[in-house]
C-alpha positions as CSV (number, residue, x, y, z in Angstrom):
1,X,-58.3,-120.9,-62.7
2,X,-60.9,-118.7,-60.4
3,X,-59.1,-115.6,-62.0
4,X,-59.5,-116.7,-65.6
5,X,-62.6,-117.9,-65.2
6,X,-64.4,-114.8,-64.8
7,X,-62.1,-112.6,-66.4
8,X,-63.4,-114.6,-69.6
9,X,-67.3,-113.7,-68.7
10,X,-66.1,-110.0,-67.7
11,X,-64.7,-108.7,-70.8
12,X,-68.0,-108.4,-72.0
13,X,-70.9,-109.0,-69.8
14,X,-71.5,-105.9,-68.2
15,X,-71.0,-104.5,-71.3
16,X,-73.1,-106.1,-74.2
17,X,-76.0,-104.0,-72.8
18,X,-74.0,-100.8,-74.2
19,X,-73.3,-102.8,-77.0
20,X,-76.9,-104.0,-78.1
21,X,-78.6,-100.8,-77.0
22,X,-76.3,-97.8,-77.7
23,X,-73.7,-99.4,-80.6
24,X,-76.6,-101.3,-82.4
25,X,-80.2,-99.5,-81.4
26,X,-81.6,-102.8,-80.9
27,X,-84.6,-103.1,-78.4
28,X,-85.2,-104.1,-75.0
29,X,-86.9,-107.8,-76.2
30,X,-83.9,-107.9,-79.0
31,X,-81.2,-107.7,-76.1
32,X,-83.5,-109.8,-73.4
33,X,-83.6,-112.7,-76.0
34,X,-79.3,-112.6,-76.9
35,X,-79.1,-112.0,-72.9
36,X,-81.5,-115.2,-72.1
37,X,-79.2,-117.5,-74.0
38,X,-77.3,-117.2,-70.5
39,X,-80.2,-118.9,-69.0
40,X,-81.7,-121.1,-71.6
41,X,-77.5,-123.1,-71.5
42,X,-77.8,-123.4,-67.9
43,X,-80.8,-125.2,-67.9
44,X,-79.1,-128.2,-69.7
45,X,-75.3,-127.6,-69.7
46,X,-74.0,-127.4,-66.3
47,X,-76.4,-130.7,-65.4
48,X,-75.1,-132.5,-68.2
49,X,-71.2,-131.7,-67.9
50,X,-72.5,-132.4,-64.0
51,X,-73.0,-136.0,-64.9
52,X,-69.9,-136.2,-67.6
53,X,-67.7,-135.1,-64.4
54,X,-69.3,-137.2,-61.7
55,X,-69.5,-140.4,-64.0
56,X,-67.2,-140.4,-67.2
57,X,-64.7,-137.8,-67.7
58,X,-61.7,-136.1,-65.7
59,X,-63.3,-132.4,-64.6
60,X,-60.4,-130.4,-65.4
61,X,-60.2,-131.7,-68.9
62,X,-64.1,-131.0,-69.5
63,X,-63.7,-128.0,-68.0
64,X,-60.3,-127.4,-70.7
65,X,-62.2,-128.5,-73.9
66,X,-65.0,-126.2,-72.9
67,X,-63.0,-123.3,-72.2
68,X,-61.3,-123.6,-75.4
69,X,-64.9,-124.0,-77.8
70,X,-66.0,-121.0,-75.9
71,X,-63.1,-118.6,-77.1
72,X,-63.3,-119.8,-80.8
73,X,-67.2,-119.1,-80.9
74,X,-66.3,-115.3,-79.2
75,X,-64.1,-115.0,-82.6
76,X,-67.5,-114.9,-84.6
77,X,-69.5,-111.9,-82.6
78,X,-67.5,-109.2,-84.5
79,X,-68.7,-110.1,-88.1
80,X,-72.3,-110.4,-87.0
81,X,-74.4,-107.2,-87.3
82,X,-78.5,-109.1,-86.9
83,X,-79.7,-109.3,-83.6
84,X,-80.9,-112.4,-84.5
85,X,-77.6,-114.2,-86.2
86,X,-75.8,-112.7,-82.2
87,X,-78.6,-114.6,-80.5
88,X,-77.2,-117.9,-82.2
89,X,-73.3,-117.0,-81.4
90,X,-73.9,-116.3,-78.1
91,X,-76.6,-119.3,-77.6
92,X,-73.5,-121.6,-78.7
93,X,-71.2,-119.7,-76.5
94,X,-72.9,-119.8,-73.2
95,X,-73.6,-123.6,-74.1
96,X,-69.8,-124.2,-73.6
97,X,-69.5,-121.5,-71.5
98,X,-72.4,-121.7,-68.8
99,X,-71.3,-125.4,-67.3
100,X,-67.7,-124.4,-66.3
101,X,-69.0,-122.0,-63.6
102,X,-70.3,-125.0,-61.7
103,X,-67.2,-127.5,-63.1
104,X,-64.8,-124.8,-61.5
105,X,-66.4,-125.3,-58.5
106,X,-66.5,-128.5,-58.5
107,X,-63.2,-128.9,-59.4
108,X,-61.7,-126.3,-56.5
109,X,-63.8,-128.7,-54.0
110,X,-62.4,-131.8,-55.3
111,X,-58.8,-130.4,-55.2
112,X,-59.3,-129.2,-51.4
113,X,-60.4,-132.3,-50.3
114,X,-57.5,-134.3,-51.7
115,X,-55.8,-132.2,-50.0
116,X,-57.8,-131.7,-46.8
117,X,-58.8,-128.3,-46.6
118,X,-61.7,-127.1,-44.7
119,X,-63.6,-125.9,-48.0
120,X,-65.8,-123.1,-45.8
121,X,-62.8,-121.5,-44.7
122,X,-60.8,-121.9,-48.0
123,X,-62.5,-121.7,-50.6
124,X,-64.3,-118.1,-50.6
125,X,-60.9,-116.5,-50.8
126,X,-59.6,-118.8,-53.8
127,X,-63.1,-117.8,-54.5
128,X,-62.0,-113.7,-54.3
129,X,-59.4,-114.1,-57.4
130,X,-62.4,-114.9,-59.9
131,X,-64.1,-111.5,-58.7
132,X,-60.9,-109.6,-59.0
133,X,-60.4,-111.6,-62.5
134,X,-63.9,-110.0,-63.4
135,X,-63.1,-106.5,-62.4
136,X,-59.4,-106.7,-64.2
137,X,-61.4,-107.3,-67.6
138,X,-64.4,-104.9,-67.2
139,X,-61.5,-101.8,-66.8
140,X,-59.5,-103.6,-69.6
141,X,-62.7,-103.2,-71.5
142,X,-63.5,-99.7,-70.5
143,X,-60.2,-97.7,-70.5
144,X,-59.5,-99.7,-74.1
145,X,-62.4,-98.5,-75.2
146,X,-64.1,-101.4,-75.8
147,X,-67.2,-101.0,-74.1
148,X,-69.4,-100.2,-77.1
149,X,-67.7,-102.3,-80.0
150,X,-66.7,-106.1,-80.6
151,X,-63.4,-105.5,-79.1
152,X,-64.6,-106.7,-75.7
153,X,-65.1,-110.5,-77.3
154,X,-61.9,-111.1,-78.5
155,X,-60.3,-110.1,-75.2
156,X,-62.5,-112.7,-74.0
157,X,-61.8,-115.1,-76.6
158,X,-58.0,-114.9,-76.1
159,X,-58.2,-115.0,-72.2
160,X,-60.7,-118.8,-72.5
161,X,-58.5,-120.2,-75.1
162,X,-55.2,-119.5,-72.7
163,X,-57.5,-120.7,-69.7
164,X,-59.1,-123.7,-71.5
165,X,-54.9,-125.0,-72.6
166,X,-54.0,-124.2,-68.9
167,X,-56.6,-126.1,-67.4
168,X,-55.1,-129.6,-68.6
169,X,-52.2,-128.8,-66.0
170,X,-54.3,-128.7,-63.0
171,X,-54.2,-131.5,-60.3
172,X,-56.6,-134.7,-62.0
173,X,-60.2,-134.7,-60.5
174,X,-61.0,-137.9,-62.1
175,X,-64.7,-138.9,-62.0
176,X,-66.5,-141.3,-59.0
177,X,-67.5,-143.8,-61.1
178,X,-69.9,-145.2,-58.7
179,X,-72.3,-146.8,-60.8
180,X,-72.6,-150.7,-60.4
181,X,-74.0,-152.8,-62.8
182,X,-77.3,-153.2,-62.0
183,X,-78.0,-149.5,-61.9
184,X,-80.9,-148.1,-63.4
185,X,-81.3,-145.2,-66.1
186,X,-81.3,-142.2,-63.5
187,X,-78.3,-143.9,-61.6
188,X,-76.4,-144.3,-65.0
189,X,-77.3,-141.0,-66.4
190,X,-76.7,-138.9,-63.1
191,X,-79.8,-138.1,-62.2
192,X,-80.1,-138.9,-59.0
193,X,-79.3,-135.4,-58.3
194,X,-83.3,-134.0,-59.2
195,X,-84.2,-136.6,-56.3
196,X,-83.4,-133.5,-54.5
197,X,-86.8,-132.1,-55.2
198,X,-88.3,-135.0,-53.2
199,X,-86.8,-133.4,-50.5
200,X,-89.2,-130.2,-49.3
201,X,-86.1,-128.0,-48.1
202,X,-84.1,-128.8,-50.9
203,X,-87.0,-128.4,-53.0
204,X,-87.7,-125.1,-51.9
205,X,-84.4,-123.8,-51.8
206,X,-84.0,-124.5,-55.2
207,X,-87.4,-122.6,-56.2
208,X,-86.5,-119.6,-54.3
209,X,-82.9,-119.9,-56.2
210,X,-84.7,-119.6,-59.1
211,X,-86.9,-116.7,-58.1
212,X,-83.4,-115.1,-57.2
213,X,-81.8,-116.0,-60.0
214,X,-84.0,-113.7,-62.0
215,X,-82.5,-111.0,-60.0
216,X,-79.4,-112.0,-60.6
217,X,-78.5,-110.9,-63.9
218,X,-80.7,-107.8,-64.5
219,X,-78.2,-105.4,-63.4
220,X,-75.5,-107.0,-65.6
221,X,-77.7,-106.5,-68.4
222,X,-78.7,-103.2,-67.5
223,X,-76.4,-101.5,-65.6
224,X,-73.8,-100.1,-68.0
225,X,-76.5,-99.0,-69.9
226,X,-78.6,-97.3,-67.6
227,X,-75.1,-95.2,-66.5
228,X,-74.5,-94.2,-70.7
229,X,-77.8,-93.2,-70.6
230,X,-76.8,-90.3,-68.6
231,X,-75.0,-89.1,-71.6
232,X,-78.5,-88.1,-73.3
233,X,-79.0,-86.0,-70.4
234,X,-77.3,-82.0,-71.1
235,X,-75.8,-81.3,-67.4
236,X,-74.6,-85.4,-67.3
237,X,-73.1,-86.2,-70.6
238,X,-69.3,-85.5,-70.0
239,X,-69.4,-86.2,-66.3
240,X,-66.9,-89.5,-64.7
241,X,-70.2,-92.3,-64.4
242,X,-70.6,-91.7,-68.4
243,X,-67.1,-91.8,-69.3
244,X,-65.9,-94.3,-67.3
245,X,-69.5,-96.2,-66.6
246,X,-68.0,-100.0,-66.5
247,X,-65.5,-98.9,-64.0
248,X,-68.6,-97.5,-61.6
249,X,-70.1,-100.6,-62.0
250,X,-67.1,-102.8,-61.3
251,X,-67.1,-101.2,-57.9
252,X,-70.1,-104.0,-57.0
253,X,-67.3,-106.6,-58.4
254,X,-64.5,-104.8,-55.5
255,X,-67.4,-105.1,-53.0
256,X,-68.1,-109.3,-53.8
257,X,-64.0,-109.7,-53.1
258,X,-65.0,-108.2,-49.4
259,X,-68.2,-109.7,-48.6
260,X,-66.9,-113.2,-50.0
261,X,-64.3,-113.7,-46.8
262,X,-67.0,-112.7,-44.1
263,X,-68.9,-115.8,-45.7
264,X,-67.6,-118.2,-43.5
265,X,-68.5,-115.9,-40.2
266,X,-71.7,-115.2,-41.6
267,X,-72.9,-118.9,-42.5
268,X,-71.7,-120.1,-39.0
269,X,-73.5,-117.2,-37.3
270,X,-76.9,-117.1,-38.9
271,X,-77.1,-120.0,-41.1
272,X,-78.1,-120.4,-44.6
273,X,-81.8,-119.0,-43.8
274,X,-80.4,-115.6,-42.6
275,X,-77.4,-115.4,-45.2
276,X,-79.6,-115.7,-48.0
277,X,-82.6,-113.3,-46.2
278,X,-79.4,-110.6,-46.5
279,X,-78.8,-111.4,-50.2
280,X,-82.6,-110.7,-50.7
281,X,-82.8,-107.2,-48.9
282,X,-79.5,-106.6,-50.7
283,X,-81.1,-107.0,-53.9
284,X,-83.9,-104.7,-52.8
285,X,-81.4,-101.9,-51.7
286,X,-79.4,-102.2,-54.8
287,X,-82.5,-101.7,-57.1
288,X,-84.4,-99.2,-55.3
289,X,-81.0,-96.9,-54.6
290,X,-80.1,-97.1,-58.4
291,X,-84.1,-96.0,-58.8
292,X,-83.2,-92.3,-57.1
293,X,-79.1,-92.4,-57.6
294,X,-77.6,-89.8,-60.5
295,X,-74.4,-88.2,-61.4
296,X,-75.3,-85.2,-59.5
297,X,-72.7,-84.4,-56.8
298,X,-76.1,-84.6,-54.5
299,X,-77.2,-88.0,-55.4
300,X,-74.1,-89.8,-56.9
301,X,-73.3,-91.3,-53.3
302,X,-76.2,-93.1,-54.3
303,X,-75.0,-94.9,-57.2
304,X,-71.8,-95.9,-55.4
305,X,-73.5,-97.2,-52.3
306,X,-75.5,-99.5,-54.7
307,X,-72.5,-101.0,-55.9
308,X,-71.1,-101.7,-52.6
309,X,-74.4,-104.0,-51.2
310,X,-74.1,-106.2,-54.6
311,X,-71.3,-107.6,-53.1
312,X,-73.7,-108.7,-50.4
313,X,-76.4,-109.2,-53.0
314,X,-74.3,-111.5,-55.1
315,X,-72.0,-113.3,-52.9
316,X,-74.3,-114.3,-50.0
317,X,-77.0,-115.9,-52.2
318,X,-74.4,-117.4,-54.9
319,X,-71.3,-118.7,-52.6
320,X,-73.5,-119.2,-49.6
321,X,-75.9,-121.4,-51.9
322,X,-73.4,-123.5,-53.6
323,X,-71.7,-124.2,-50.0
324,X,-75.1,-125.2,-48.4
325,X,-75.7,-127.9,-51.8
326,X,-72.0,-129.0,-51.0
327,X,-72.4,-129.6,-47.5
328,X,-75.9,-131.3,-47.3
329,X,-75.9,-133.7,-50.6
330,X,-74.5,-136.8,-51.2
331,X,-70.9,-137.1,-52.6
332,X,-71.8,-139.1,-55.5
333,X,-74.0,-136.7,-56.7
334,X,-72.4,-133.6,-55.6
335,X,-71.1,-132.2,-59.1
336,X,-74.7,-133.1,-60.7
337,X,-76.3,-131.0,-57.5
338,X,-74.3,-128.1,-58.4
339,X,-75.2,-128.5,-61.6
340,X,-78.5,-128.1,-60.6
341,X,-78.2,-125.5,-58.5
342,X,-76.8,-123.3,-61.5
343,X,-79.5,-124.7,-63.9
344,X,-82.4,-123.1,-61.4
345,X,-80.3,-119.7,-61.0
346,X,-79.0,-118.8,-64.3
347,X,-80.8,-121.5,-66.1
348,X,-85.2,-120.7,-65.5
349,X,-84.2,-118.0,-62.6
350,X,-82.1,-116.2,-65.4
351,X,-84.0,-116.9,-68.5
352,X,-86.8,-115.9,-66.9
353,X,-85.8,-112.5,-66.0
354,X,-84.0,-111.8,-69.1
355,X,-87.2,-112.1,-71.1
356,X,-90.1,-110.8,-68.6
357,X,-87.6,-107.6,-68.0
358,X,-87.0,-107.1,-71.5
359,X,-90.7,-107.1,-72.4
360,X,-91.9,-105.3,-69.3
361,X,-89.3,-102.5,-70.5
362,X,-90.1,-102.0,-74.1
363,X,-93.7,-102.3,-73.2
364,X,-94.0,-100.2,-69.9
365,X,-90.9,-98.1,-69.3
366,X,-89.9,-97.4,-73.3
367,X,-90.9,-94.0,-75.0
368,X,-89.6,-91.7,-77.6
369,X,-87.2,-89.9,-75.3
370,X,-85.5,-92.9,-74.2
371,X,-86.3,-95.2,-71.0
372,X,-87.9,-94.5,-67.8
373,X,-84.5,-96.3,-65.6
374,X,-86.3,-94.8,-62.7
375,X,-89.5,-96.8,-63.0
376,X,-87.3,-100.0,-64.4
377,X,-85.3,-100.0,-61.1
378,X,-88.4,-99.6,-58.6
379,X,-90.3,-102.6,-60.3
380,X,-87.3,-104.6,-59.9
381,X,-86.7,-103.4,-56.4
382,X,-90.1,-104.5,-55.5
383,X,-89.9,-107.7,-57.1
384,X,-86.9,-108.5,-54.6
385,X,-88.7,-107.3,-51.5
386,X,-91.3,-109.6,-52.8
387,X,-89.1,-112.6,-53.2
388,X,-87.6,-111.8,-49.7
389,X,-90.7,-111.6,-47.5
390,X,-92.1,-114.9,-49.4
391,X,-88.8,-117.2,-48.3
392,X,-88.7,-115.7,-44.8
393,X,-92.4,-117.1,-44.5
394,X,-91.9,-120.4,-46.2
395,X,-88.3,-121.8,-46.3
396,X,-88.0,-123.7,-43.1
397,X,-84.2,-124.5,-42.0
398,X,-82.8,-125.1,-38.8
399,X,-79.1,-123.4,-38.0
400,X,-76.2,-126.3,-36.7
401,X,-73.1,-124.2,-36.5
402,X,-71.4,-127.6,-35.9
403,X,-73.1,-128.5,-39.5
404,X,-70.9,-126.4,-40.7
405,X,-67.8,-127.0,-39.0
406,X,-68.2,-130.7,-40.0
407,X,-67.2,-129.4,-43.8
């Protein structure tokens, strides 16, 4: 399931920016708004499907059903050449799409337990297999030559609809149904989960999720690109990062697989505070060193040292995050929390930076000879740093290694 599960998201995330930009010629905003449709499912979807699990329906069949809707709608992309007909495929995708991230996680956690497992030390490398599930489809992409036409959606498609049938064979996670019957609305609907926010940590971690989450995605929807854009340079445009651009950038996927098994060291060492400060100056590095990086044999170690830290980037701010909500939340509300979690990351976090970046590009960083990358990656390198110095000022969290242990 972790495999499949990003393998489906693989085949043609890192890619669609190649897609939009270089196949189609359509602008920065054009490709921030079809990007954003990411964000604006996950600010409704994963919460919802959240409540569905926790309340009404078995999680794996959810999670089945919406796998399958997901590879039918991928069928559609290739017949659509408007950038605003793709913004409504997509829209629908990622609304069946966006709420299985947090259902697969919810559903590994549930199937642990059962089984008693100590989910901090086993789950990051069941974890590992989605990474190397998103790096198997972004060089199935590339090397089919995919990475600029429709192919990479129906490789997609056919990998969800396989996933979504397989997913009814996995071990039943049938909902709590804990509500009694004098509960009230929230109670019946789930949503005792945005309680959370009367809590000031929880609160906070959440906000600063969301500020992170809008660093999240911009190198998926820019990296590819900015690497093919070294093709309109002379001296760069047969060299290996344009040819074979996706599989430069899956190197960041390689580098998650590694930095998700030190998770468990890391979160018992320096707590959730100092795991997620990491992730921040990760993000920092992995902007600013793609701001100065190039295919010159000088400066290419650049480009592949950036790659590496995403792995710290991604893993210790994503994993770490949806282990500290599973370890310090209720268990009745546990699959709505992680719903949350993902609706403040790539729901606002995501939709957020989709559209700001896309504007800020066309507007700031956009002329007749192309785009300034250079510029692009600095601004977003100092948005991290930013971000960073902010949450080591405000979010306040004692370390318990024992805390930890307990889970």
């Amino acid at each position: 399931m972790s495999f499949f599960q990003f393998f489906v998201w693989g085949a043609w995330l890192i890619t669609i920016g190649t897609y939009c930009f270089n196949a189609k010629g359509w602008t920065g905003a054009q490709f921030g708004a079809i990007f954003s449709t990411l964000a604006i499912s996950s600010l409704f979807m994963p919460a919802i499907t959240g409540i569905i699990a926790d309340k009404w329906m078995n999680a794996e069949r959810l999670y089945g059903l919406l796998q399958i809707f997901y590879g039918i709608v991928l069928f559609f992309v290739p017949q659509v050449n408007e950038p605003d007909t793709l913004y409504y495929v997509i829209l629908l995708a990622m609304i069946f799409y966006m709420p299985t991230i947090s259902l697969s996680n919810s559903i590994s956690y549930n199937i642990l337990k059962t089984n008693n497992f100590d989910i901090v030390k086993v789950f990051p490398p069941i974890r590992v297999w989605g990474t190397i599930g998103f790096i198997a489809a972004m060089w199935i992409t590339n090397l089919s030559g995919s990475k600029a036409n429709a192919n990479q959606f129906i490789i997609a498609a056919f990998a969800a609809i396989g996933l979504g049938i397989y997913a009814f064979t996995l071990p039943k996670c049938p909902p709590q149904k804990s509500i009694s019957k004098d509960a009230s609305l929230i109670e019946m609907f789930g949503l005792k989960a945005f309680k959370l926010f009367g809590n000031v940590k929880m609160a906070l971690f959440f906000i600063f999720a969301m500020f992170l989450g809008g660093a999240l995605q911009l190198t998926n929807m820019y990296g590819d690109s900015f690497l093919n854009d070294f093709s309109l340079i002379p001296e760069y445009a047969n060299s290996f990062v344009v040819k074979y651009s996706t599989i430069i950038m899956s190197i960041s996927q390689i580098s998650e697989t590694l930095f998700i098994l030190t998770i468990p060291f890391f979160l018992k060492r320096f707590g959730i505070k100092k795991v997620m400060l990491f992730s921040m100056i990760a993000w920092v590095l992995r902007f600013g060193l793609f701001a100065y990086g190039n295919p010159s044999p000088e400066w290419f170690w650049m480009i592949i040292v950036s790659c590496v830290v995403y792995g710290m980037a991604f893993d210790f701010f994503n994993i770490s995050g949806s282990l500290f909500v599973e370890t310090t939340t209720d268990p009745s509300i546990r699959s709505s929390a992680q719903g949350l979690f993902m609706m403040m990351t790539n729901g606002f976090g995501a939709f957020l930076g989709s559209k700001i970046s896309g504007f800020v590009i066309d507007k700031y960083y956009t002329s007749a000879s192309g785009k300034d990358w250079h510029g692009i990656w600095l601004t977003f390198a100092l948005y991290a740093l930013i971000v960073a110095i902010l949450f080591a000022v405000f979010f306040k969290h004692k370390h318990d290694p024992k805390a930890i242990e307990n889970h």
